[in-house]
MIVEX-632018 format. One record per residue: x, y, z of N, C-alpha, C in turn; residue in three letters. Coordinates in pm, whole numbers. Atoms other than C-alpha are relative to their C-alpha. Example, Ala and Ser with C-alpha at 12.3 -4.5 7.8 and 13.67 -1.06 7.14 Angstrom:
89	-119	0	1230	-450	780	90	120	0	ALA
-82	-119	-6	1367	-106	714	-77	109	73	SER
END
This chain:
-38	-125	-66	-3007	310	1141	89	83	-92	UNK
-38	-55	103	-2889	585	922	14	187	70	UNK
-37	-148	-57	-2735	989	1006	-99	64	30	UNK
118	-106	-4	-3116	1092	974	-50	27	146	UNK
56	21	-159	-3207	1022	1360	103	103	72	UNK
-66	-138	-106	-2952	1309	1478	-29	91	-74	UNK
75	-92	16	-3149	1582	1306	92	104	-41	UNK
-99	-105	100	-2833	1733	1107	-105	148	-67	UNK
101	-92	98	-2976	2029	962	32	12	-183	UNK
-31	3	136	-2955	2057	565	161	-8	-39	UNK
-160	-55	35	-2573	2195	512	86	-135	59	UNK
-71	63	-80	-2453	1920	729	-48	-222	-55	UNK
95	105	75	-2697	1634	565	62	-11	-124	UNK
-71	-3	173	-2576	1723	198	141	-51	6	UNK
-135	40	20	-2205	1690	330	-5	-154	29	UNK
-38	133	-27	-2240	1384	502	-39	-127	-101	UNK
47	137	142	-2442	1179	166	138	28	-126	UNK
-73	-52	89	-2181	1405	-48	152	-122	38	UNK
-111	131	-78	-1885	1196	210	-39	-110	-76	UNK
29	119	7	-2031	884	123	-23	-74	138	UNK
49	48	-121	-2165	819	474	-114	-41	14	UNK
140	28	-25	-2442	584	528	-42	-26	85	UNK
39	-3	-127	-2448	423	848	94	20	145	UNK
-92	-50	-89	-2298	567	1126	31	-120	106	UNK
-62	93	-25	-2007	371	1319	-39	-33	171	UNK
28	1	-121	-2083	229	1689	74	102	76	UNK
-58	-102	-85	-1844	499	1841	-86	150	-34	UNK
80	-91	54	-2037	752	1625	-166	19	40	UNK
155	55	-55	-2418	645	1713	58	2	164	UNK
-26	-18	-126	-2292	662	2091	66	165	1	UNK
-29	-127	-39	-2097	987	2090	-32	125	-15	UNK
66	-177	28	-2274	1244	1857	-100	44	93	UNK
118	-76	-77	-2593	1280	2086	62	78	139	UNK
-62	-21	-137	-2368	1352	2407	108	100	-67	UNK
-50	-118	21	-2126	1567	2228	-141	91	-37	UNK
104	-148	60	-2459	1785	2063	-90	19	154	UNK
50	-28	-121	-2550	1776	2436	96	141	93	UNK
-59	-93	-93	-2255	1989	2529	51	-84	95	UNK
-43	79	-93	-2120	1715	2757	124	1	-6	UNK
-151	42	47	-1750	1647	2797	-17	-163	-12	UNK
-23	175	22	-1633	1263	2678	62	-4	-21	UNK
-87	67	-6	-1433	1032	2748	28	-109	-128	UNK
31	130	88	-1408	807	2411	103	-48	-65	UNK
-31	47	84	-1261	534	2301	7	-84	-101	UNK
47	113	70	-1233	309	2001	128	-27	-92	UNK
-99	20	41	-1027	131	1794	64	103	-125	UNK
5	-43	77	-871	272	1525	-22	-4	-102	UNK
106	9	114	-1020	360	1189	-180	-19	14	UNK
205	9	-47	-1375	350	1352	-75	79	19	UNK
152	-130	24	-1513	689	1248	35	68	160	UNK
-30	-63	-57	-1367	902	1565	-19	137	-64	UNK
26	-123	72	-1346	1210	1346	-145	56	19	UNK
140	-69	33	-1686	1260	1209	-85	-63	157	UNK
83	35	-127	-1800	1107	1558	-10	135	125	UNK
23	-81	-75	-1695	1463	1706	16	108	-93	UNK
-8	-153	94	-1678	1709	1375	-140	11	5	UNK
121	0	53	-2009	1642	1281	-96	68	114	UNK
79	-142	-92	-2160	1790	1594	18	140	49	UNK
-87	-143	46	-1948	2061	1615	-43	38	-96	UNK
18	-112	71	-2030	2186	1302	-133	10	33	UNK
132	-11	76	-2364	2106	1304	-13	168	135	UNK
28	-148	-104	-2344	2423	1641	22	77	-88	UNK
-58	-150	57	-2123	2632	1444	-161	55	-139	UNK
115	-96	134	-2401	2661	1131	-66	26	103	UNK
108	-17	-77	-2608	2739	1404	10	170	38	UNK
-63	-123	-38	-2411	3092	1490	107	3	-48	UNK
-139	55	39	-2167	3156	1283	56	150	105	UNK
-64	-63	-36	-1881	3366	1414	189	27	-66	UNK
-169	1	40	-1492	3498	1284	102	-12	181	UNK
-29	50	-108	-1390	3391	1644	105	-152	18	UNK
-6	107	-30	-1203	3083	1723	-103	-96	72	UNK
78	73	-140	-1414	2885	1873	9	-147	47	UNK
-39	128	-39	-1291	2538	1849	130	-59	-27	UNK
-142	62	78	-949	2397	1825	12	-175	65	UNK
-40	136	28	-856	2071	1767	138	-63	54	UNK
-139	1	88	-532	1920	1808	54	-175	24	UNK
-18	68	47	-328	1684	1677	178	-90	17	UNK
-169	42	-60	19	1467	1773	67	44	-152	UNK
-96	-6	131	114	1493	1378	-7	55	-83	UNK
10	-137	124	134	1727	1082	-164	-73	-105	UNK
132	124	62	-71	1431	902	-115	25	15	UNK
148	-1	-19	-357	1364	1083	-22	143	4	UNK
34	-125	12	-366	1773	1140	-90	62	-139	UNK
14	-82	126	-419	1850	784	-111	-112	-16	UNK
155	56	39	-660	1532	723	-116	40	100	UNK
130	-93	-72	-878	1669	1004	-55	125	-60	UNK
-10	-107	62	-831	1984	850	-92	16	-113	UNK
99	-23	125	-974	1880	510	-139	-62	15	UNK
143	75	-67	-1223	1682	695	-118	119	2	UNK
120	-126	-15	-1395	2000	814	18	107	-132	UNK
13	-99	228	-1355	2166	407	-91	-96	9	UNK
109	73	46	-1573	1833	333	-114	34	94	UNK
139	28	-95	-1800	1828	591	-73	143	72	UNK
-3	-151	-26	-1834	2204	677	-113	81	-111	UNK
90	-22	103	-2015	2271	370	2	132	-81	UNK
-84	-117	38	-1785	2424	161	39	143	0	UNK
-20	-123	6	-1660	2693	280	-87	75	104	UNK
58	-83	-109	-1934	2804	530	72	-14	168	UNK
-70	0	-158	-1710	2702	823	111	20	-34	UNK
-187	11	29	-1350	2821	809	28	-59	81	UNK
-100	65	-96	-1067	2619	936	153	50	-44	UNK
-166	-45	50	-708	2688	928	81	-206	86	UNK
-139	100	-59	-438	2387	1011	138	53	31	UNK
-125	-63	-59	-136	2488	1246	86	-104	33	UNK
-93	116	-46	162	2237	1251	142	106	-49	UNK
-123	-109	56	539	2377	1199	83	-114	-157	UNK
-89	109	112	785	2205	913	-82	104	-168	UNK
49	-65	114	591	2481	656	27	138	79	UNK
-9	-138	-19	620	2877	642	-138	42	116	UNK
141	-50	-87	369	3071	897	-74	101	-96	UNK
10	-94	133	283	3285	584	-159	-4	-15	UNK
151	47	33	-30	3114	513	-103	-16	119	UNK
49	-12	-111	-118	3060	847	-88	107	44	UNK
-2	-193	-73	-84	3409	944	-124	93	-86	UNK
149	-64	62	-359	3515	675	-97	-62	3	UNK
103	22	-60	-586	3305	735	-34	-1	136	UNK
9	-70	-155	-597	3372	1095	-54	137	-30	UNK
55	-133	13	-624	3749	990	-152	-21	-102	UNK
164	-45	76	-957	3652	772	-92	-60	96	UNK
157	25	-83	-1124	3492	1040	-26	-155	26	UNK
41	134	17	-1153	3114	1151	-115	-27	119	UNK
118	37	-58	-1408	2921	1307	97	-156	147	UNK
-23	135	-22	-1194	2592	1386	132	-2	-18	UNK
-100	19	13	-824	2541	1441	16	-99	92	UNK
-16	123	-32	-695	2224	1369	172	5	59	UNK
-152	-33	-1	-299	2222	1527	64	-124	74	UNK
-145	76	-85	22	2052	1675	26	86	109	UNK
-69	-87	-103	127	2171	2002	99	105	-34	UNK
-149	-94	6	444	2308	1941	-61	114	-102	UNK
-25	-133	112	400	2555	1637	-152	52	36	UNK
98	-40	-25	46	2626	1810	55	81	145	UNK
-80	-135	-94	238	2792	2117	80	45	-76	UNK
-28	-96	84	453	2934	1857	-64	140	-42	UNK
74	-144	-2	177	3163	1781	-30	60	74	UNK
83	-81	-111	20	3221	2084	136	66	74	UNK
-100	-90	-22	362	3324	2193	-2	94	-104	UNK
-39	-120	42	388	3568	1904	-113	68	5	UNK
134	-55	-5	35	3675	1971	-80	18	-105	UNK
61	57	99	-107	3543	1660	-129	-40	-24	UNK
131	126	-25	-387	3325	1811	-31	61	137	UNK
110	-30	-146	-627	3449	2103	-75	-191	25	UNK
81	142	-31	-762	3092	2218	-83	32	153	UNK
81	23	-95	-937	3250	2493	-197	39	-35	UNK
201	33	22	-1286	3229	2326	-49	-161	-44	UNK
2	203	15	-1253	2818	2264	-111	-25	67	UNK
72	52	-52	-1577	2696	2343	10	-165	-12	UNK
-22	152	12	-1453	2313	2244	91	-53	1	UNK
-146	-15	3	-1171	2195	2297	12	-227	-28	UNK
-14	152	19	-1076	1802	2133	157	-10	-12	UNK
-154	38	2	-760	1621	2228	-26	-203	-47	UNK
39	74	133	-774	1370	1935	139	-95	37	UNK
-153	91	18	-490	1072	1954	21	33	113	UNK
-99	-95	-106	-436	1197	2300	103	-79	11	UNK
-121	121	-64	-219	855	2395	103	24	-111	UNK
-112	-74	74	-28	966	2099	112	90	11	UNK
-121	-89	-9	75	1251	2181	76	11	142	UNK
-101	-22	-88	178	1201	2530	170	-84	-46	UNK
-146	94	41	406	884	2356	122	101	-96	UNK
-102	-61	64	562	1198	2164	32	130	107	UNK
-51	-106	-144	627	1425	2495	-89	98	-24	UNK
52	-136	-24	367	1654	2457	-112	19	21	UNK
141	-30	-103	169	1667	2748	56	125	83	UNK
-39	-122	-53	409	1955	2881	-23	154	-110	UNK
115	-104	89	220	2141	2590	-94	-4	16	UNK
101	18	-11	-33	2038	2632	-73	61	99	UNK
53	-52	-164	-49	2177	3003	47	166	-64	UNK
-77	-154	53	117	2526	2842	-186	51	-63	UNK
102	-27	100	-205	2518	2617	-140	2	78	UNK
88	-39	-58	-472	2483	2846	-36	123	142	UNK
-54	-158	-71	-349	2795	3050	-81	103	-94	UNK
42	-122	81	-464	2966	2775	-194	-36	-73	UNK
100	60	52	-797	2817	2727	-129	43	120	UNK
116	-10	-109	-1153	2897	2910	8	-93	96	UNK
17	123	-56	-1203	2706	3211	-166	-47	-41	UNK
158	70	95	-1608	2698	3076	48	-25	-173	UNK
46	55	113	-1576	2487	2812	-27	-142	-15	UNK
30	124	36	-1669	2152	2625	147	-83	-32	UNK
-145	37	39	-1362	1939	2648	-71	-182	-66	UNK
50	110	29	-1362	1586	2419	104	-62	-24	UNK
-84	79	-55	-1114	1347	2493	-12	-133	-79	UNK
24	122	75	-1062	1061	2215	138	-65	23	UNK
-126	83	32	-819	789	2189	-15	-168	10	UNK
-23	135	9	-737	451	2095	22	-121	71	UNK
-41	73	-71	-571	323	2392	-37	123	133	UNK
25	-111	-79	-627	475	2747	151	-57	144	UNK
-121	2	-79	-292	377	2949	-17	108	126	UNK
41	-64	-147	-289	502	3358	72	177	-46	UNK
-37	-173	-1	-113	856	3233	-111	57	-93	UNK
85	-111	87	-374	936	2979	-147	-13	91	UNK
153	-10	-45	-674	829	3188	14	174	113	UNK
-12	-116	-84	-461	1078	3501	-4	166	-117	UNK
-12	-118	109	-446	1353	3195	-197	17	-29	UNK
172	-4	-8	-863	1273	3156	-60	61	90	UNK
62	-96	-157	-945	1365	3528	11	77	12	UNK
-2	-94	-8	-777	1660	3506	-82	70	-86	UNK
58	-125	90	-940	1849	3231	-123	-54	-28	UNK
161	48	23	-1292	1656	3150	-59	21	164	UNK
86	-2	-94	-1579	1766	3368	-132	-94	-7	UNK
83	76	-4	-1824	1496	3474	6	-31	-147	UNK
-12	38	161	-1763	1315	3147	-77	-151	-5	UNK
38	143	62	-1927	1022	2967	92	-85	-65	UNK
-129	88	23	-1714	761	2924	-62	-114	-168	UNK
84	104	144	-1797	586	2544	92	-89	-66	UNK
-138	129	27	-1631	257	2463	-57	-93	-114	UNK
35	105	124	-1650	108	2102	78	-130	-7	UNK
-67	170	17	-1527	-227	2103	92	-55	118	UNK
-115	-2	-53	-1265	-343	2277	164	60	-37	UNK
-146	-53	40	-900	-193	2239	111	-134	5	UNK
-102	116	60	-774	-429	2004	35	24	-126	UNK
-53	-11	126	-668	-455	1623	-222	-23	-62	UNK
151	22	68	-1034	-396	1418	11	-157	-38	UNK
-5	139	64	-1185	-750	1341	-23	-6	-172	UNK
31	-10	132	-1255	-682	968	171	-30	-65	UNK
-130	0	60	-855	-682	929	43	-154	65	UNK
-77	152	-42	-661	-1122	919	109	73	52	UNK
-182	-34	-62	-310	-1166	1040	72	-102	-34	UNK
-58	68	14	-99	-1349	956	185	21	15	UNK
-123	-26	-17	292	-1404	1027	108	-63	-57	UNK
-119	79	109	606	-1486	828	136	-27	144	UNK
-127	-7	-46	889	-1602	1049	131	-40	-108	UNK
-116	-2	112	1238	-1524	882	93	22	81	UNK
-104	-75	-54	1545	-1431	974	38	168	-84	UNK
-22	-134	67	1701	-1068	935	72	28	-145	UNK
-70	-9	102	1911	-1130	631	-84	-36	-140	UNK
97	39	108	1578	-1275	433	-154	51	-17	UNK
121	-77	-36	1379	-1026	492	-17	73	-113	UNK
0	-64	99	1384	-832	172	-4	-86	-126	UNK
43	146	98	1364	-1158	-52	-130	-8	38	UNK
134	-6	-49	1043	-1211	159	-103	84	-31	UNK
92	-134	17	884	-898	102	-12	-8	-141	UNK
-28	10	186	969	-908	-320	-114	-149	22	UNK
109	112	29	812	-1263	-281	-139	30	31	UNK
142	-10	-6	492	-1197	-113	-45	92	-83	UNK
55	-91	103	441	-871	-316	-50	-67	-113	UNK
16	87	130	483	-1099	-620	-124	-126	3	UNK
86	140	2	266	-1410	-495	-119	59	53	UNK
144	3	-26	-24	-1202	-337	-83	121	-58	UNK
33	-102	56	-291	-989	-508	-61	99	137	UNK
9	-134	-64	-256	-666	-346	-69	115	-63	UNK
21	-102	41	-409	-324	-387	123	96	44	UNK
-89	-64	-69	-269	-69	-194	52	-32	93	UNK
-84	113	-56	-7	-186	9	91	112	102	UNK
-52	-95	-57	125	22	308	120	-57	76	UNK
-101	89	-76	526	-131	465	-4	138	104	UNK
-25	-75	-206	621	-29	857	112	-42	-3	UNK
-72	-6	-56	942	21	903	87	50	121	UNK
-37	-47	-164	1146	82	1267	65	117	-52	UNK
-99	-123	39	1410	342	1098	-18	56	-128	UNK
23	-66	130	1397	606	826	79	-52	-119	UNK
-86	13	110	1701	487	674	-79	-128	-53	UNK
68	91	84	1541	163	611	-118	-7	-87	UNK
118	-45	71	1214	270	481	24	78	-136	UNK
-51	-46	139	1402	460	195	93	-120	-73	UNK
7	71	28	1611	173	159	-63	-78	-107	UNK
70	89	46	1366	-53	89	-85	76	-125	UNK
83	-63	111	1138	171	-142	71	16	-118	UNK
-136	-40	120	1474	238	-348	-4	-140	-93	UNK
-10	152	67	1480	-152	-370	-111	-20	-64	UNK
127	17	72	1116	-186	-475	17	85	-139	UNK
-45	-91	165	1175	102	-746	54	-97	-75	UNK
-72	63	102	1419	-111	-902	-89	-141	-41	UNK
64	132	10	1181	-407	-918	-122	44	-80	UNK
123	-41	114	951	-192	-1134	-108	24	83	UNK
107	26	-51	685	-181	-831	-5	219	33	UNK
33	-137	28	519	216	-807	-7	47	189	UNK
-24	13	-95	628	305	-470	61	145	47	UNK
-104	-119	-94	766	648	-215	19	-99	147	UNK
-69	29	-160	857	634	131	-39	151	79	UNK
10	-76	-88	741	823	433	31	17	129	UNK
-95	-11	-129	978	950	715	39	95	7	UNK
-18	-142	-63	1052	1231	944	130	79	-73	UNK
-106	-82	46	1363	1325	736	-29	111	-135	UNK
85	-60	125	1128	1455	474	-50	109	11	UNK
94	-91	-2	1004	1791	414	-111	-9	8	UNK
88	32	-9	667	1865	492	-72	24	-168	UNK
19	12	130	611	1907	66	3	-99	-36	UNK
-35	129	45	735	1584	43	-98	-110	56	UNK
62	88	-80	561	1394	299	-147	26	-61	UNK
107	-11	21	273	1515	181	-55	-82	-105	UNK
10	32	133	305	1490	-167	23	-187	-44	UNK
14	191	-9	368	1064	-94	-96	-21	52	UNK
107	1	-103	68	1086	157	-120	8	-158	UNK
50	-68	161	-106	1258	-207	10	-105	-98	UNK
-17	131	98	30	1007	-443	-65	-154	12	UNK
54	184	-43	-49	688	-268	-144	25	3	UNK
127	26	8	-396	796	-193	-62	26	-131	UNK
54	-20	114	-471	915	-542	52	-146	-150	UNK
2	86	77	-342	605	-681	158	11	-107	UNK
-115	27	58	4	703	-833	73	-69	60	UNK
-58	111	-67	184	501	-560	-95	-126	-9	UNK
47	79	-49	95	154	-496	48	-75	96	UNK
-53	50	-128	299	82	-221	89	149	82	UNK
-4	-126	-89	362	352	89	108	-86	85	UNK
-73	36	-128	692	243	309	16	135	63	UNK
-23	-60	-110	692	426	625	32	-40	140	UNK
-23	38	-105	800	452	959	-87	21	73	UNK
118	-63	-121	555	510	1289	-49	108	35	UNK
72	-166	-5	567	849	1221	-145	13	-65	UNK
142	-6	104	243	761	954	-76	-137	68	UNK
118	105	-16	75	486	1157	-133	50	11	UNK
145	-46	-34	-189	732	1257	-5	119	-69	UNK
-1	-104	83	-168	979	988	-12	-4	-141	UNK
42	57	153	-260	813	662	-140	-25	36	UNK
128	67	-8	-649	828	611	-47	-26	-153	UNK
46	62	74	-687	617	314	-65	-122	-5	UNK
117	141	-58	-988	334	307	19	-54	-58	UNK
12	102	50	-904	143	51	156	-68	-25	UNK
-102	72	-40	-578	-5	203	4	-146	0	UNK
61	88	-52	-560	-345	168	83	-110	53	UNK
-78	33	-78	-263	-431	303	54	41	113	UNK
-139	9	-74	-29	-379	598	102	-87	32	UNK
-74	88	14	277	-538	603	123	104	84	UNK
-75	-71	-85	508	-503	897	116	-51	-44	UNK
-152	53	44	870	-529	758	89	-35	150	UNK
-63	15	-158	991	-471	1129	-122	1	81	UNK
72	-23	-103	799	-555	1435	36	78	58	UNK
-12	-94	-54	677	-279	1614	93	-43	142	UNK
-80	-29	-167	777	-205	1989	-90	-59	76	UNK
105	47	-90	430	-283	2152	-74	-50	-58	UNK
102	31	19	108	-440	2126	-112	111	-69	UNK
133	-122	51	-62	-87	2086	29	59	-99	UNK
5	-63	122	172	12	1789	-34	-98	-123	UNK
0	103	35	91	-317	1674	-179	11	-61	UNK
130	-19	56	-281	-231	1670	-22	165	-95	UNK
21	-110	94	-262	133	1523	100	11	-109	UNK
-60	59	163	-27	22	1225	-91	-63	-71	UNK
94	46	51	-271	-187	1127	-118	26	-39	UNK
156	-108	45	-570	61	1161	29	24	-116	UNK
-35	-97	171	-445	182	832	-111	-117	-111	UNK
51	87	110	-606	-126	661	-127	-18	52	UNK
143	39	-78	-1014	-274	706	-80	104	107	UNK
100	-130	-64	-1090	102	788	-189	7	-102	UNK
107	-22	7	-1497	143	763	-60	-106	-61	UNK
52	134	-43	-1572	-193	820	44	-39	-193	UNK
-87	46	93	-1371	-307	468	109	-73	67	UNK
-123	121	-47	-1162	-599	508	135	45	-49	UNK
-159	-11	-15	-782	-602	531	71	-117	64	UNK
-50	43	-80	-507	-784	601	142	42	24	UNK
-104	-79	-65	-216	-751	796	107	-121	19	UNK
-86	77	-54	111	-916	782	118	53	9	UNK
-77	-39	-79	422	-933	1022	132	-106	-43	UNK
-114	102	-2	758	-1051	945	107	-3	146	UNK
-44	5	-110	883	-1166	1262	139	-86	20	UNK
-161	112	-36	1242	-1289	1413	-50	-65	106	UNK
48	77	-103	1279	-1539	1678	-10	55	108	UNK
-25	-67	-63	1336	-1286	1899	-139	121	47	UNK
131	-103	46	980	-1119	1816	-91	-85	87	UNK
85	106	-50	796	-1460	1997	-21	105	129	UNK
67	-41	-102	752	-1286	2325	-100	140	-3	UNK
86	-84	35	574	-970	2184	-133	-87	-106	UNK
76	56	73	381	-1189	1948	-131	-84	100	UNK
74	59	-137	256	-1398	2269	-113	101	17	UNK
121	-80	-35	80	-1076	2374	-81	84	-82	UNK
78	-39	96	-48	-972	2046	-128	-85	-48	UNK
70	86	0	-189	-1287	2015	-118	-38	129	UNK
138	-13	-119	-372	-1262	2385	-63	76	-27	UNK
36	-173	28	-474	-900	2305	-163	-31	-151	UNK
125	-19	68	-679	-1033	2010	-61	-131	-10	UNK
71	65	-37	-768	-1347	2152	10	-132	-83	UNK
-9	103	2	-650	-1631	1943	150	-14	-78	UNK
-171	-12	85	-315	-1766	1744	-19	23	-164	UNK
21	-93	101	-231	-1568	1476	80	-171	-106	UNK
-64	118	49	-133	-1797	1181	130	12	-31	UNK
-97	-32	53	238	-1878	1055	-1	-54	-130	UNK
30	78	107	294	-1921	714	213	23	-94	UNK
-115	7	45	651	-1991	489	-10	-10	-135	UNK
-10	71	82	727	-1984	177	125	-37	-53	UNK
-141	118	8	971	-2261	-24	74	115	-77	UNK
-156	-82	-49	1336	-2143	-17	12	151	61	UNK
-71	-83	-95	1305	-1891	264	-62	-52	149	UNK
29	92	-108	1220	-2150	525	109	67	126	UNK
-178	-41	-64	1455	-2071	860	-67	-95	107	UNK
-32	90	-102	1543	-2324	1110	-75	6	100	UNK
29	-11	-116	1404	-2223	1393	-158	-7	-33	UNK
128	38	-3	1031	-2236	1288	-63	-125	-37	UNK
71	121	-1	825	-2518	1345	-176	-11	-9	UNK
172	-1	46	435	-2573	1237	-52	-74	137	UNK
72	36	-173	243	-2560	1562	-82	-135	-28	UNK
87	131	7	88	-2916	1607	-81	-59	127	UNK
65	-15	-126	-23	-2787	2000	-95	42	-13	UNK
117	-82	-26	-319	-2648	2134	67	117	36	UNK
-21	-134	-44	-339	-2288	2191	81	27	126	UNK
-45	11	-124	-290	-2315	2530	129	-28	41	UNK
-152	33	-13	-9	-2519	2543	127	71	-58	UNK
-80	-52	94	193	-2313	2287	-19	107	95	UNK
-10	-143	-73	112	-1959	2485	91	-75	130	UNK
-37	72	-150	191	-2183	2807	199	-7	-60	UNK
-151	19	40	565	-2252	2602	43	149	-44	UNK
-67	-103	28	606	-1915	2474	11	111	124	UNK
-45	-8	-119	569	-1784	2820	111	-29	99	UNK
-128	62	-16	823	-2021	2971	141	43	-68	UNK
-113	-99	95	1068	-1873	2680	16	98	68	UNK
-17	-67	-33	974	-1564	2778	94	25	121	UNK
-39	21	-235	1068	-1581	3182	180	-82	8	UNK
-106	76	15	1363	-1828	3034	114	120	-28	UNK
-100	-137	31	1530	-1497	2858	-23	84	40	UNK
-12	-145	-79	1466	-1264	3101	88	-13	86	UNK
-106	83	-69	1693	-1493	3330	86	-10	-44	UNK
-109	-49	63	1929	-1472	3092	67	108	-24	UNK
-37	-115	-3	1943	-1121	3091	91	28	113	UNK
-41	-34	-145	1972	-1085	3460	134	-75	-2	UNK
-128	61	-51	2249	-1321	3480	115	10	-73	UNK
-96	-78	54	2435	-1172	3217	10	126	43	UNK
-18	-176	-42	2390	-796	3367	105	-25	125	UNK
-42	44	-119	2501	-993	3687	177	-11	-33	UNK
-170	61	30	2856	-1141	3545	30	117	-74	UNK
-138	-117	3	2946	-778	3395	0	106	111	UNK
-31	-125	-120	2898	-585	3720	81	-100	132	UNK
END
């Protein structure tokens, strides 16, 4: 099975062999015929599994169909990031130049914006916020939107902006094609689905878990040997590109400062950064002058480079679901990856449900002189071990309570 069975027309054929696209991804083979139907959809899949070209690619293939200096489709996007790689998505796949797009996020001048808007777009890719920016200064007409994609949606409500989101479809046709993607579908984004998708097709690639093409594996350490750890594995495993997750900005510079000095070719990406900067590390790493990217969660879903072939969580995330889109970054387009987590003891009850979530025990592994006390080489069955880290669990939640108890 190969792009030829959806009847691309030429302009759209050349881009996608020019991409390097050969066979289209199960979310892709399910969603293009129902988006080039004009349908609204509901879709989700994991991440790194071809979402993009699963709803550009029919989109453009309309727009060559009629062109127009109109808006007619906007996009949008929780992060400056993914904004701009969507952005250059439709430059590649657009066929150079016959489809304009503009990208609207704030953290840059409106300068550039503001003229391409005045020459005419086809496709605006944006961020909430600096996308009512314009339409407040009357910049942007969005009432000719015949498509309307809310891309990452579970994203962006986790960054508050579904009260834009509701600002933004005020200003939007009620006839149109709405397309509704995301990774995870949590009870506020499905109630955010009902409202705005009409009679929609619901399209479900896999299960919503961590891609299987990416291992796992886990280091337990303590917090003080955590940066010995990281220098060691760098050193003991052959890596390519190598992307760290850190919880805080300060640490993510930190640590990259420390790598510098260790001779390893390395930035850091975090919200304290201009958007020149962020970029220009986003730029480096994928072109191969970095070989290691520390960032915080601001870039879990905003780095689209494929030939990742690490992740390496310095800090465990918060959840299970940032747990799976950190990891998208690596064993994108069915390329293997792996993914490892340096965990405290304190990390076992999130690990429990990372480990249900993708259905078996993840391995632990140590190496000699940064051993720590508290880990022991499982010699249970599965069962029994989830069955004990449960018990933990329920054990220190009882501890909580009865400490909240003795200071009130």
């Amino acid at each position: 099975m190969n792009f030829d069975q959806f009847s691309f027309n030429a302009p759209i054929q050349a881009a996608i062999k020019a991409a390097g696209y050969f066979t289209p991804t199960p979310i892709q083979r399910r969603a293009i015929p129902i988006v080039l139907e004009g349908r609204d959809i509901l879709g989700m899949s994991q991440t790194g599994t071809g979402k993009t070209a699963a709803f550009l690619l029919p989109i453009l293939q309309r727009l060559t169909v009629a062109a127009s200096n109109k808006p007619r489709v906007l996009i949008l996007e929780p992060t400056r990031e993914l904004a701009e790689q969507v952005h250059r998505t439709v430059g590649s796949l657009g066929g150079n130049g016959r489809i304009r797009g503009v990208s609207i996020y704030g953290g840059v001048s409106m300068r550039s914006q503001l003229a391409a808007l005045r020459r005419g777009v086809e496709i605006i890719t944006a961020c909430p916020g600096r996308l009512l920016d314009h339409i407040d200064n009357g910049s942007i007409d969005i009432s000719s939107i015949e498509t309307l994609v809310l891309d990452e949606a579970d994203r962006m409500c986790d960054m508050g902006f579904l009260p834009d989101i509701r600002r933004i479809l005020r200003h939007l046709p009620d006839r149109r094609q709405t397309l509704f993607f995301s990774a995870t579908m949590p009870g506020d984004i499905r109630a955010l689905a009902a409202r705005i998708l009409k009679d929609p097709i619901t399209v479900q690639a896999g299960e919503m878990a961590p891609v299987e093409t990416v291992s796992h594996t886990l280091y337990p350490i303590s917090e003080g040997l955590k940066l010995k750890l990281l220098l060691a594995v760098l050193e003991k495993t052959a890596t390519g590109r190598v992307l760290i997750f850190t919880r805080t900005k300060y640490r993510a510079c930190r640590i990259a400062a420390n790598l510098k000095k260790e001779g390893h070719r390395v930035s850091s990406l975090q919200g304290n950064m201009t958007q020149s900067s962020r970029q220009a590390s986003i730029d480096g790493f994928r072109t191969g002058k970095y070989d290691i990217l520390v960032a915080t969660d601001i870039a879990a879903r905003g780095i689209d480079v494929m030939d990742i072939t690490h992740v390496i969580n310095y800090d465990m995330p918060d959840t299970t679901d940032a747990y799976t889109h950190r990891i998208g970054r690596t064993g994108r387009a069915r390329r293997t990856g792996e993914a490892l987590t340096f965990i405290l003891r304190t990390d076992e009850p999130l690990v429990f449900q990372i480990e249900k979530t993708i259905g078996k025990r993840i391995e632990r592994r140590q190496l000699p002189g940064l051993e720590v006390p508290y880990f022991q080489p499982a010699a249970l069955p599965i069962k029994t071990q989830m069955a004990s880290s449960r018990r933990r669990f329920r054990l220190s939640a009882a501890g909580r309570r009865r400490r909240i108890r003795a200071r009130v």
